[in-house]
C-alpha positions in Angstrom: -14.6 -34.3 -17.7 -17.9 -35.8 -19.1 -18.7 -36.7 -22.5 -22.1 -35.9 -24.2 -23.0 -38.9 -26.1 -26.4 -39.1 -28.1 -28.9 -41.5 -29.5 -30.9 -40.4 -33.1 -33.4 -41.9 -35.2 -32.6 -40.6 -38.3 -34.7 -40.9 -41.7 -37.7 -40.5 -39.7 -40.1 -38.4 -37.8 -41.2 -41.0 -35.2 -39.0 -42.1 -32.3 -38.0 -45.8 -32.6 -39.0 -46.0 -36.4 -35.5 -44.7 -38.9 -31.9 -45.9 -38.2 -30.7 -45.4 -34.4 -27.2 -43.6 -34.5 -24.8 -42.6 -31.8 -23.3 -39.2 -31.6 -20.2 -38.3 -29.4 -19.5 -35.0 -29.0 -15.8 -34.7 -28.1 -13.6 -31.4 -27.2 -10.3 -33.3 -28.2 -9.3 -36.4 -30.2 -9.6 -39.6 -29.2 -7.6 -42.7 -29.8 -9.0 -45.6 -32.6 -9.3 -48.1 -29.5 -11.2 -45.8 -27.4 -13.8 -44.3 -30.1 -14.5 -48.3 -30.9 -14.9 -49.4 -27.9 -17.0 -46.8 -27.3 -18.9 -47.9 -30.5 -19.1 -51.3 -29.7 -20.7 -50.6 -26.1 -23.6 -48.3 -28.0 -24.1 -51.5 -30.0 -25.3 -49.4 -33.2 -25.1 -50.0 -36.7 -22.9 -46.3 -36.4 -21.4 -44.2 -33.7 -20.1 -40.8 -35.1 -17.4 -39.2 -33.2 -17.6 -34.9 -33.8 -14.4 -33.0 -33.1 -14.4 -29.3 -33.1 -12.2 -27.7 -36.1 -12.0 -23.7 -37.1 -14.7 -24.1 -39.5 -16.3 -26.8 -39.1 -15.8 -31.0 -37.1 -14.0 -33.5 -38.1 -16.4 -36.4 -38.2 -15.1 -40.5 -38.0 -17.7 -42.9 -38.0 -17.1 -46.8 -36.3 -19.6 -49.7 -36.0 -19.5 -52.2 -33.4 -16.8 -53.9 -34.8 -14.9 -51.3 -37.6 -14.0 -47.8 -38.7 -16.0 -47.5 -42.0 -15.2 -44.3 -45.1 -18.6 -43.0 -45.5 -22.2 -43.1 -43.2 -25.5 -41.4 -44.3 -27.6 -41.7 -41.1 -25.3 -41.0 -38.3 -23.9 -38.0 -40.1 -27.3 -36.9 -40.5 -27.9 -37.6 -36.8 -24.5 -35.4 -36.0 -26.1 -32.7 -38.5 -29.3 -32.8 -36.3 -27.5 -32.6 -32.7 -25.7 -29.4 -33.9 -28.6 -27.7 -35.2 -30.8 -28.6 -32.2 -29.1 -27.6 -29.7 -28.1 -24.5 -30.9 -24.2 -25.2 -32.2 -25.2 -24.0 -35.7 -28.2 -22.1 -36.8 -30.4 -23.1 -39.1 -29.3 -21.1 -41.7 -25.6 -22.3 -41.4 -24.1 -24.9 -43.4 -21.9 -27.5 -41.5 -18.6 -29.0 -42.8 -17.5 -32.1 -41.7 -13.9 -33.4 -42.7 -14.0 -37.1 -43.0 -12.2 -39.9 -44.5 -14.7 -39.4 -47.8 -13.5 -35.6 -48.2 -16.0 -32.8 -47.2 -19.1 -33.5 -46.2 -21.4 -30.3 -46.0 -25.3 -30.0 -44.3 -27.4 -27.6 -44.7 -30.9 -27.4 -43.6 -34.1 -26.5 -45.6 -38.3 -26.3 -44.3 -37.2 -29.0 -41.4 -35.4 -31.0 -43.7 -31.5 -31.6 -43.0 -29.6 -31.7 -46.7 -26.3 -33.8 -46.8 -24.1 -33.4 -50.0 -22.7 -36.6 -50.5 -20.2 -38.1 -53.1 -22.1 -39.5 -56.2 -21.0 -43.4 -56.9 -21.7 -44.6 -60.4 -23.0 -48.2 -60.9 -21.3 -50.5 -63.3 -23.6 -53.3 -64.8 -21.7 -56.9 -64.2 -22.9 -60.2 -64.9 -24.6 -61.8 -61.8 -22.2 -63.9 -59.4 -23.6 -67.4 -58.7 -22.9 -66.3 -55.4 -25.1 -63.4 -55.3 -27.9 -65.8 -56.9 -27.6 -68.2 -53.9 -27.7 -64.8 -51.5 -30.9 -63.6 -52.9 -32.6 -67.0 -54.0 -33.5 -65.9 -57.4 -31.9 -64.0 -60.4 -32.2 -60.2 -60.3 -33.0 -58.0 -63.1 -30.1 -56.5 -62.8 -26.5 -56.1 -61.0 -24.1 -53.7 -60.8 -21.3 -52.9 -58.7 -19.3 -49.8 -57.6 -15.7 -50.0 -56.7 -14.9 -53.0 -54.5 -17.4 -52.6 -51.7 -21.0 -52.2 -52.9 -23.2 -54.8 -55.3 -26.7 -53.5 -55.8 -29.5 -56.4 -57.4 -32.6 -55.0 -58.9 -35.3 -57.9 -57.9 -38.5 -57.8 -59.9 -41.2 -56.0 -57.8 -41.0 -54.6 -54.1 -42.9 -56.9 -52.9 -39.7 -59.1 -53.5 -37.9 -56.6 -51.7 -40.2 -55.9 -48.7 -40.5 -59.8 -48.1 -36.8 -61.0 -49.0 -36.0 -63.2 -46.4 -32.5 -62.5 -45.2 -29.6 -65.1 -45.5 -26.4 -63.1 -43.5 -24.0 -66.4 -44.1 -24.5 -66.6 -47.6 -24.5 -62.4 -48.1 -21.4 -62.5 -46.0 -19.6 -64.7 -48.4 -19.7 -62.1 -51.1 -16.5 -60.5 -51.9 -18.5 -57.1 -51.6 -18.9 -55.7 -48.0 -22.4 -53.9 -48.9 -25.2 -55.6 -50.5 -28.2 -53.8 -51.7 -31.3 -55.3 -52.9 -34.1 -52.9 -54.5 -37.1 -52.1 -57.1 -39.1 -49.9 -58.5 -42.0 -49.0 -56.1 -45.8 -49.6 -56.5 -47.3 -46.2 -58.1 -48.1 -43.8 -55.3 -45.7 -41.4 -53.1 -42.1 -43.4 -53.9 -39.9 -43.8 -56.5 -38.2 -47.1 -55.5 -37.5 -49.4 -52.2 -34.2 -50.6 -51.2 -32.9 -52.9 -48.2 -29.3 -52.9 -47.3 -27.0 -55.5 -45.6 -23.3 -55.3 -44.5 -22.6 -58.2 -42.1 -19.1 -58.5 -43.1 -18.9 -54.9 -41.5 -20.9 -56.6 -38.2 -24.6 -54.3 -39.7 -27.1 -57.7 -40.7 -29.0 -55.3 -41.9 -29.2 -51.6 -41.8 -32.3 -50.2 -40.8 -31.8 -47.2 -43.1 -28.7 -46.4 -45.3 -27.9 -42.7 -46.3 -24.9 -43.5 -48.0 -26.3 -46.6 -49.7 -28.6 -43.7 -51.7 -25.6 -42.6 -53.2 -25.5 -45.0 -56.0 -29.4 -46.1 -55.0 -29.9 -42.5 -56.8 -27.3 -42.4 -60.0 -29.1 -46.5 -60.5 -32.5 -44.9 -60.6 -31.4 -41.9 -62.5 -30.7 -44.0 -65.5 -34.1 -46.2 -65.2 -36.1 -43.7 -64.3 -35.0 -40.5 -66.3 -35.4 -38.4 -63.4 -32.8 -36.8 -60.7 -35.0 -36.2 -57.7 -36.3 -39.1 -55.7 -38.5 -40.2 -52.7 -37.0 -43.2 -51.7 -38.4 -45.9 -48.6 -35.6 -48.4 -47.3 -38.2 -51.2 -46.3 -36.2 -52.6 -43.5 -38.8 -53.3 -40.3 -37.9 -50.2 -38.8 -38.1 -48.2 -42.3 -36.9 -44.7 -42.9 -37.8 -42.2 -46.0 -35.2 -40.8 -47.9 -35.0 -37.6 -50.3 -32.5 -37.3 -52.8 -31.3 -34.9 -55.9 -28.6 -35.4 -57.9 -25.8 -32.6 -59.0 -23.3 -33.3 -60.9 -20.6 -35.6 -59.4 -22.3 -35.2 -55.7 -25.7 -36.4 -54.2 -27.9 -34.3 -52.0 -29.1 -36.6 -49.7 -32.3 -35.4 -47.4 -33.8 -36.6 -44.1 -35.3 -35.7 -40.7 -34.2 -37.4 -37.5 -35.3 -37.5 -34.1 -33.8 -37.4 -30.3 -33.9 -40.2 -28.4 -32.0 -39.5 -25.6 -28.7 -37.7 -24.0 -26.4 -39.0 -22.1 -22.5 -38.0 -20.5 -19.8 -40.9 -20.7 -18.0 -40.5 -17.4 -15.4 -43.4 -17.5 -12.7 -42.6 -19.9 
């Protein structure tokens, strides 16, 4: 039997601008092995993996090298496939049961809502490490759990030009590095950029899930909960977010590439 397998461009409205994702729609589970070497042969920062439940799909997401916990843009890309071609209506909401709990989307005036777990920053003194990494001291740092170090740098136009170092980033005990700043006055809030290549992802073209602390960072400089956010990556992707309570609603649009049907299993 064949596989549909797709390819998104999520956090966007143009094809090949936003974050390319995989989606593989499956009618039964699939091994670990097969599901990442199916990821590794797409070649995309994500691949996300649907299988039908009752209510809803259980969702697993794997990059070319790894299984990770939580991804923004490829479950907005999932989100998009269902509603596009017709496995939800518009008005539905979609669960997804992942390894990060429930996910639910919902959609809104062409707008595809994901409510995400919130992750609260925690302000640390700057790592020499982190000071090599960027080339210069940030504003700020602040962790969350284990995995994610977030540097505010002084202007974007730090941000937009920082020029990428993936073997010094690499050696920082955090897997996910995020860089941002406060953006120029006009239609955004703040810029980010987003790099992960312990997890095999240099950088991330645009990072849904990186918005979840991106937003409770912001919330505290900017005394505001609702955000417009640009990931300034060279493909670049705008993100909308609100926060509520202990979740983040995270919002994009997305775009189909193209559709294809694995036929060697």
């Amino acid at each position: 039997m064949q596989t549909p397998i797709f390819q998104v461009d999520s956090f966007t409205t143009k094809p090949f601008k936003g974050n390319p994702a995989g989606v593989c729609l499956l009618d039964a589970p699939k091994d670990e092995a097969w599901m990442q070497s199916v990821a590794a042969e797409m070649n995309l920062s994500e691949t996300a993996f649907l299988c039908p439940k009752k209510d809803g799909y259980h969702l697993r997401w794997f990059t070319p090298k790894t299984e990770v916990r939580l991804c923004g843009h490829a479950t907005l890309a999932s989100a998009h496939i269902l509603y596009e071609f017709g496995y939800y209506e518009e008005s539905e909401t979609i669960e997804f049961y992942t390894l990060s709990g429930t996910l639910t989307s919902s959609f809104d005036n062409g707008t595809i809502l994901l409510d995400f777990p919130r992750l609260e920053p925690t302000v640390i003194e700057t790592p020499q490490v982190l000071i090599e990494a960027l080339g210069q001291i940030p504003l700020s740092t602040v962790v969350s759990g284990d995995t994610h170090v977030l540097a505010e740098l002084e202007n974007e136009s730090l941000v937009r030009n920082f020029d990428s170092d993936f073997e010094k980033i690499s050696k920082l005990p955090q897997g996910e590095v995020m860089i941002t700043a406060k953006a120029e006055p006009g239609k955004y809030d703040f810029v980010s950029r987003f790099f992960a290549p312990q997890l095999g992802i240099n950088e991330d073209p645009v990072t849904g899930s990186a918005h979840c602390l991106l937003g409770p960072y912001w919330a505290e400089r900017l005394g505001k909960t609702e955000f417009h956010a640009f990931q300034a990556s060279p493909r670049g992707g705008d993100v909308y977010m609100r926060l509520k309570g202990d979740r983040v609603v995270i919002g994009g649009k997305a775009v189909t590439i193209f559709r294809a049907d694995l036929i060697r299993h």
